[in-house]
C-alpha positions as CSV (number, residue, x, y, z in Angstrom):
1,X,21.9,-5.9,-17.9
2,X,24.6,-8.2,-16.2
3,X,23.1,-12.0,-16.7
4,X,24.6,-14.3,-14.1
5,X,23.5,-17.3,-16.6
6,X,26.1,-16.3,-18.8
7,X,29.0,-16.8,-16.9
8,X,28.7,-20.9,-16.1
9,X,31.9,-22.5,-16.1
10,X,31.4,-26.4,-15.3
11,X,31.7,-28.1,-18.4
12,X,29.6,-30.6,-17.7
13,X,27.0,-28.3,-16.3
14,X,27.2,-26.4,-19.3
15,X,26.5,-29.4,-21.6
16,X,23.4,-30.7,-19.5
17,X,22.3,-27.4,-19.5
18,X,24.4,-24.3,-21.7
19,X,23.3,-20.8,-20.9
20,X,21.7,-18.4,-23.0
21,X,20.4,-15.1,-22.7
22,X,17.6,-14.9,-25.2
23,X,13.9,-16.6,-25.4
24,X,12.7,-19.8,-25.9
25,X,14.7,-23.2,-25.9
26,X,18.3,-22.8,-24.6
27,X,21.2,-23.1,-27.0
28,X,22.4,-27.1,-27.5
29,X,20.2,-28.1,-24.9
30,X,18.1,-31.5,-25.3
31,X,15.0,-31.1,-27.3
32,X,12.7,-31.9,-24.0
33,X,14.6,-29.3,-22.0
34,X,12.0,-26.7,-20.9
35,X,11.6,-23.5,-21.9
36,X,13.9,-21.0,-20.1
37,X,12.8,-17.1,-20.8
38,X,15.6,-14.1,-20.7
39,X,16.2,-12.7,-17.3
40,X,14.6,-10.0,-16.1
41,X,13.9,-8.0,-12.8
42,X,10.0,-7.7,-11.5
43,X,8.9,-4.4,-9.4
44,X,5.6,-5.4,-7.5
45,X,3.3,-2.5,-5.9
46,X,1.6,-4.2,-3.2
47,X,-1.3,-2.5,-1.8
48,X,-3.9,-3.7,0.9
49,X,-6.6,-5.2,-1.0
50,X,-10.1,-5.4,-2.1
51,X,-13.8,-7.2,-2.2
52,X,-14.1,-8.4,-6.1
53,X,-17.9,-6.5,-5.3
54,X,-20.0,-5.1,-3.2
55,X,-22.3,-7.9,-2.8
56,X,-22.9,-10.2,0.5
57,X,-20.6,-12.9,-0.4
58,X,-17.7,-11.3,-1.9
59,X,-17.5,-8.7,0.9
60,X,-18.0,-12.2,3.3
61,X,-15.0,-13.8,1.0
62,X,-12.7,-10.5,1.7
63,X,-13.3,-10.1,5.3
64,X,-12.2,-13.7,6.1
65,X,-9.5,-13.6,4.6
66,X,-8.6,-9.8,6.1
67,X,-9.7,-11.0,9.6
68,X,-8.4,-14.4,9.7
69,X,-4.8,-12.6,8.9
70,X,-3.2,-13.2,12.7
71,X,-1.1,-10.0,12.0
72,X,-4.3,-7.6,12.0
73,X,-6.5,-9.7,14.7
74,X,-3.8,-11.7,16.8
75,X,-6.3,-12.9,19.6
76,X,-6.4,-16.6,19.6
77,X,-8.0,-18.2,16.9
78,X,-10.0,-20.6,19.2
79,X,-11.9,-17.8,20.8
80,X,-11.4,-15.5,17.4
81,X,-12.5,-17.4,14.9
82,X,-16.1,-18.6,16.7
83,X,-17.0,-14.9,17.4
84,X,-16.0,-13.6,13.1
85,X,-17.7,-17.3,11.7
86,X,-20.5,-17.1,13.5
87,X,-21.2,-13.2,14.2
88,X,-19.1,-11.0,12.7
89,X,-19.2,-12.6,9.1
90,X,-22.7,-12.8,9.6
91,X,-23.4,-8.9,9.7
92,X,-20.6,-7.2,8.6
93,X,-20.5,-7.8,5.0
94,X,-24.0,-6.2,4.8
95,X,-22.8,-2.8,6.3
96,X,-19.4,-2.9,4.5
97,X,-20.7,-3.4,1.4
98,X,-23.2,-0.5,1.7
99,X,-19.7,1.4,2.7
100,X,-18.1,0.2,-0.7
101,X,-21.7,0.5,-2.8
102,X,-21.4,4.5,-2.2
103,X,-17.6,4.7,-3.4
104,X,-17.6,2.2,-5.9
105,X,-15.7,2.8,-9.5
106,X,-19.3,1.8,-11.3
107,X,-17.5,3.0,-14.4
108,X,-14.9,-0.1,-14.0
109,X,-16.6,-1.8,-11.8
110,X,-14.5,-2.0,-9.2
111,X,-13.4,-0.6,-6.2
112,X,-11.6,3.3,-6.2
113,X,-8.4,1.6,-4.1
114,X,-8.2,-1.1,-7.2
115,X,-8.3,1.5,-10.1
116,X,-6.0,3.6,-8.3
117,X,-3.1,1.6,-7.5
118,X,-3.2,0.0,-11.4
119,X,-3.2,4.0,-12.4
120,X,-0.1,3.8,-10.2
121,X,1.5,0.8,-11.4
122,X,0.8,2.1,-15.2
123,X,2.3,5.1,-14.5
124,X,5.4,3.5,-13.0
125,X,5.8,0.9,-15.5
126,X,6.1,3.9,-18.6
127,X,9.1,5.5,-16.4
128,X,10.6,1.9,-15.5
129,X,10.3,1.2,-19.2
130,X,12.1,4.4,-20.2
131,X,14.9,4.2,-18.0
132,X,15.5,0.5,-17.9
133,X,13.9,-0.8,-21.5
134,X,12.7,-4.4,-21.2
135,X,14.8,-5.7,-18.6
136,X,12.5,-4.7,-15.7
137,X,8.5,-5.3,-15.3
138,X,6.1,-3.2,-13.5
139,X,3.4,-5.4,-11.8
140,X,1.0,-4.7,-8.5
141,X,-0.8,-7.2,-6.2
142,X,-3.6,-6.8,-3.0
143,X,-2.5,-8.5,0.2
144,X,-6.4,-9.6,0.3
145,X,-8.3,-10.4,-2.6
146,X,-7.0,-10.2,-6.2
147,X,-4.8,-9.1,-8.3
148,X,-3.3,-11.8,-5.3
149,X,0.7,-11.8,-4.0
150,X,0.7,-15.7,-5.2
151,X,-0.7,-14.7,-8.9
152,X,1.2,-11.7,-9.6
153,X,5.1,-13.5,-8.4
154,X,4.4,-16.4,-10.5
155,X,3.6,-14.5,-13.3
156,X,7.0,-12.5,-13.1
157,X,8.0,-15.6,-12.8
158,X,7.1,-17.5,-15.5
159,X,8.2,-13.9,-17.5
160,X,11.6,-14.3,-16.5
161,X,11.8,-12.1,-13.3
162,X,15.3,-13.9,-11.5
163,X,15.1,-11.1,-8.6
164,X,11.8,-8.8,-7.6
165,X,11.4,-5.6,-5.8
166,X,8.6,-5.8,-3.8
167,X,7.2,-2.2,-2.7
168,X,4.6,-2.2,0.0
169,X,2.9,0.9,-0.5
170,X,2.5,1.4,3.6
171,X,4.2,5.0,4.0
172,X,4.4,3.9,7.9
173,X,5.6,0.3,9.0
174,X,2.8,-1.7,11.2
175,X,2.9,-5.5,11.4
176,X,-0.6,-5.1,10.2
177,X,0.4,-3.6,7.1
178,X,3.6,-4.2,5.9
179,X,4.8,-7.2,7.6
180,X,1.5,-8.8,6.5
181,X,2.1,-8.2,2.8
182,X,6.0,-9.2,3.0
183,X,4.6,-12.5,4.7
184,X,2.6,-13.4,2.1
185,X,5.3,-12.5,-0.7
186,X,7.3,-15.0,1.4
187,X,4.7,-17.6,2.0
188,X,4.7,-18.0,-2.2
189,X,8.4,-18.2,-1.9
190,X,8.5,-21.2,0.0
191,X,6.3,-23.3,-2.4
192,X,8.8,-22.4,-5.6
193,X,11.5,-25.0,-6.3
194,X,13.4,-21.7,-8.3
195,X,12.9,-18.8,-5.9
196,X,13.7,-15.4,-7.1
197,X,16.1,-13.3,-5.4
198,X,13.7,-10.4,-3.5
199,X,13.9,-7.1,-1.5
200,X,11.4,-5.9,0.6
201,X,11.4,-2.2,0.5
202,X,11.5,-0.2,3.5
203,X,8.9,2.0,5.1
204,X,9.3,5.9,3.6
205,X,7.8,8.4,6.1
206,X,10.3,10.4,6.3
207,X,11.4,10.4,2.5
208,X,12.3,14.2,1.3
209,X,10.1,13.6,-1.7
210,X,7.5,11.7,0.3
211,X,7.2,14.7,2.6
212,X,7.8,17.0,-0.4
213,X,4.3,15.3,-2.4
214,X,2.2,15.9,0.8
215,X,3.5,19.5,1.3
216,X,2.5,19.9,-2.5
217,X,-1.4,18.6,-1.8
218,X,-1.5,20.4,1.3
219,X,-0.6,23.6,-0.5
220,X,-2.3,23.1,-3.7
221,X,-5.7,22.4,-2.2
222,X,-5.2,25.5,0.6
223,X,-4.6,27.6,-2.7
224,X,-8.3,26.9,-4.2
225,X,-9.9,27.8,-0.9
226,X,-11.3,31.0,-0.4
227,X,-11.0,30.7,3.3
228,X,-8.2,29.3,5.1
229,X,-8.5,26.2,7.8
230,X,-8.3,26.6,11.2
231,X,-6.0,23.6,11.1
232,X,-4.9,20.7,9.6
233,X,-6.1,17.4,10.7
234,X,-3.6,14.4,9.6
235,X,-5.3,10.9,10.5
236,X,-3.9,7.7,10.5
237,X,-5.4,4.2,10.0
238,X,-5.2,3.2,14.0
239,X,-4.0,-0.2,15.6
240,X,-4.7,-0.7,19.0
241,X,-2.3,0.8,21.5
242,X,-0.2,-2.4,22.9
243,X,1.7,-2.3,19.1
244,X,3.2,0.3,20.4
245,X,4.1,-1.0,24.0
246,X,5.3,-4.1,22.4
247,X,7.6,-2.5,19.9
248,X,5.7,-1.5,16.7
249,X,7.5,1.5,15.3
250,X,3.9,2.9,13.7
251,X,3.2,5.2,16.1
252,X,6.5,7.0,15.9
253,X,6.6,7.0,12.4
254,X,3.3,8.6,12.0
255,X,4.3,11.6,14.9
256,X,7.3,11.9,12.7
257,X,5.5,12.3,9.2
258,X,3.1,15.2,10.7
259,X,6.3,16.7,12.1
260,X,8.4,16.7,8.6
261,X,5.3,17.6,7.1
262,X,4.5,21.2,9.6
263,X,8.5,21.8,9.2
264,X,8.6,21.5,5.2
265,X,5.2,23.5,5.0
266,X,6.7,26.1,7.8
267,X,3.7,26.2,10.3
268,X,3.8,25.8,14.2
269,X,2.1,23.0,16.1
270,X,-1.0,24.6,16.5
271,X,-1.9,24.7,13.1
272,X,-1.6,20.8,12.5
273,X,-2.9,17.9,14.2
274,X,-1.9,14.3,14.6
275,X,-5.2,11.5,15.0
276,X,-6.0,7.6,14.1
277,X,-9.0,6.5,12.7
278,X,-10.5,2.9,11.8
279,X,-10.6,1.7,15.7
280,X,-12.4,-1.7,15.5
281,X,-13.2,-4.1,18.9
282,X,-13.0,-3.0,22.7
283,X,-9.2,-2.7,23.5
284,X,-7.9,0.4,23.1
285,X,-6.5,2.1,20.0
286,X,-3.8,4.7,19.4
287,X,-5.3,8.1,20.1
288,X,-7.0,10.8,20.0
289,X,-9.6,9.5,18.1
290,X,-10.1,11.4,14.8
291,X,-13.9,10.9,14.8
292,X,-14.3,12.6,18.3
293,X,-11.3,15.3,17.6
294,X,-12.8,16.6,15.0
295,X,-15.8,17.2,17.0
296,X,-13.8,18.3,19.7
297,X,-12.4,21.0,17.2
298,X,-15.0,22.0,16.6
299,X,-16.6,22.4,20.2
300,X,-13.2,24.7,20.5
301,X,-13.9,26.6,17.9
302,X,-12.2,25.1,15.0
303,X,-15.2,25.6,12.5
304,X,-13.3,25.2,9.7
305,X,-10.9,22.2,9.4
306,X,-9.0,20.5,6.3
307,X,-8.5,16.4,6.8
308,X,-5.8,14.2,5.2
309,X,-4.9,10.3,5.6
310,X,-1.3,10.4,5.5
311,X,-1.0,6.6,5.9
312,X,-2.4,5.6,2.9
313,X,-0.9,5.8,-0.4
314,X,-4.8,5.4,-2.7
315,X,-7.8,6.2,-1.6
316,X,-10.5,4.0,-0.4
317,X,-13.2,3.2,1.6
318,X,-11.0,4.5,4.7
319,X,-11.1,7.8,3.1
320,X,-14.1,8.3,0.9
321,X,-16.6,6.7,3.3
322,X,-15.1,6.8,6.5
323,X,-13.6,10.6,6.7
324,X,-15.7,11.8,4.3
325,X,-19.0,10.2,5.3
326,X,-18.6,9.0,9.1
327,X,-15.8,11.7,9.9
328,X,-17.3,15.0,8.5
329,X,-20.7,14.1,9.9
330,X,-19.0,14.4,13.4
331,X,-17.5,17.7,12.7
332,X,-20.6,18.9,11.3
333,X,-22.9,17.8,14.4
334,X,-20.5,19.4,16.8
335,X,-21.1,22.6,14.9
336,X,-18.4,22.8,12.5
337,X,-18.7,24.7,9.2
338,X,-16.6,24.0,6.6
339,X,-14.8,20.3,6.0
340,X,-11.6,20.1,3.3
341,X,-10.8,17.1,2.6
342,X,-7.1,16.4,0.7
343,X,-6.8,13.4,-1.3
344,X,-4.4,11.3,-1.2
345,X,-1.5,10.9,-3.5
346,X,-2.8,8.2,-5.9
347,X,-1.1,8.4,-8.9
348,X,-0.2,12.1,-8.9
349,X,2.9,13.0,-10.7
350,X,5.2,13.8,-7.1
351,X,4.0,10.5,-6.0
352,X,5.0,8.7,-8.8
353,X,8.3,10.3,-9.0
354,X,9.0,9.5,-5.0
355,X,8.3,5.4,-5.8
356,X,10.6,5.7,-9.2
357,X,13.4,7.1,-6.7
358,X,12.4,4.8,-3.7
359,X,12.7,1.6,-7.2
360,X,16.0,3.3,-8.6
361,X,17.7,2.9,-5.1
362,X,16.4,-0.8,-4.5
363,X,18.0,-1.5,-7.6
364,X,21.3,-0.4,-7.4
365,X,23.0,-3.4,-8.5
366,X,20.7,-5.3,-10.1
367,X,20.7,-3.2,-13.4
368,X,23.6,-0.9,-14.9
369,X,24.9,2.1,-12.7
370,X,24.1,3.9,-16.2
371,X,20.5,3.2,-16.3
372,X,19.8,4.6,-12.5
């Protein structure tokens, strides 16, 4: 890998401080000179984030910090912050936690979305050390709660990491999602006197092999069914409806995932459907609703129905409480007979292969042309 620390010129640069590419103590350089490792590149997976447990105050700890974020409540902090202190904060970590109680990884204790995206970020870091050897670490982070952003870049830090990738794992772009996490990457940034060189990587709903992974689920889960579903139900996480009006691209990106997703699996529009789920306050969300179109569906006629959350990359409480709980009892109560629900792509093998091309391309540059 090309080391720009080799190729110092000033001599008396060089003599304060001479560059060298291996561990430890640099070459010639005073005995109190710190410690300067090799240079590396760091690949973070940063994912949304989760309660440390299910109990009162670490769901109370997780919720401030996920509602206090102005990118996912923007109202004004002098009327917002009263209202979740006060109220909110108050009640809320009671009813989530019973949500995250029911799904949680008691095996690990921890939550499903934390096991997950470390199964993803292990899985990752065996290709990355295959293809690249050494010279590039495989980390992963949570916006909220721990592993944190701040943690996990000063600890590719302190291992060397001169330039990082930094991969939210947000399919779709929202300023609730992905700008939040690239804030916070940024936010550490400004507190280090030695910043590392970083790229943000790009939302990837319309990747080929993004598409290609949920085609795959779609079809290996219809495969196993002895009756086929009426339709296919694709919800998003929701954010109210002004995002859109005010420029927010998630919307679009979402119509356009279900689009690519019909085309590739050859279908016609009435065999798939587009909702947003998660709605939270009085304003308006995105819609139609996927808890009251699935009932709807069902009213129609849809009886049987198979669900799938595009939008997120690991499962979670979104998923395995909300749909699966919240979601299917809807169906069901409207008279609905048979609910499918289809994973999401965790750490299955297409998945995995989609973030190894989506790392390969980001960087180009950075590491040999060979090695890519």
């Amino acid at each position: 890998m090309y080391d720009a620390r080799m190729t110092a010129t000033d001599p008396d640069t060089d003599k304060l401080c001479p560059v060298h590419p291996g561990e430890g103590r640099l070459t010639h350089a005073a005995a109190d000179h710190p410690a300067v490792p090799k240079a590396k590149i760091g690949v973070i997976l940063s994912n949304l984030g989760t309660p440390d447990n299910h109990d009162y105050w670490s769901m109370r700890r997780y919720l401030n910090e996920f509602l206090s974020d102005r990118r996912v409540i923007d109202y004004s902090p002098w009327l917002w912050q009263p209202l979740l202190q006060l109220i909110i904060l108050t009640k809320r970590p009671f009813s989530s936690g019973e949500a995250y109680r029911g799904i949680w990884n008691t095996k690990d204790d921890e939550s499903p979305l934390l096991t997950i995206t470390r199964n993803q970020a292990t899985k990752v870091a065996a290709q990355v050390q295959a293809r690249y050897g050494d010279d590039v670490i495989v980390d992963f982070c949570m916006r909220y709660g721990n592993p944190s952003t701040k943690d996990v870049i000063e600890r590719l830090k302190d291992q060397g990491c001169e330039k990082i990738v930094f991969f939210p794992l947000y399919p779709q772009y929202s300023a609730p999602t992905t700008a939040t996490a690239c804030d916070q990457a940024f936010r550490v940034l400004m507190k280090m006197n030695w910043q590392p060189s970083i790229r943000t990587v790009a939302a990837y709903y319309d990747s080929p092999l993004y598409i290609e992974a949920l085609a795959q689920s779609v079809e290996r889960t219809y495969a196993g069914l002895e009756t086929r579903p009426d339709i296919l139900v694709t919800s998003y996480h929701g954010v109210p409806r002004r995002y859109l009006l005010e420029g927010d691209p998630y919307h679009c990106q979402c119509q356009k995932t279900t689009r690519l997703l019909r085309e590739r699996l050859g279908w016609d529009d009435a065999q798939i459907k587009t909702t947003f789920q998660s709605k939270f306050g009085p304003e308006e969300w995105l819609q139609p609703y996927t808890v009251e179109e699935v009932a709807r569906l069902a009213e129609g006629g849809k009886k049987r129905i198979a669900i799938m959350a595009p939008a997120f990359s690991s499962d979670c409480v979104e998923t395995l409480e909300e749909i699966n709980e919240e979601i299917k009892e809807s169906f069901e109560e409207a008279g609905g007979e048979s609910f499918t629900y289809i994973p999401c792509l965790n750490d299955d093998d297409a998945h995995i292969a989609m973030m190894m091309a989506v790392i390969g391309q980001e960087l180009s540059g950075w590491v040999r042309a060979d090695a890519l």
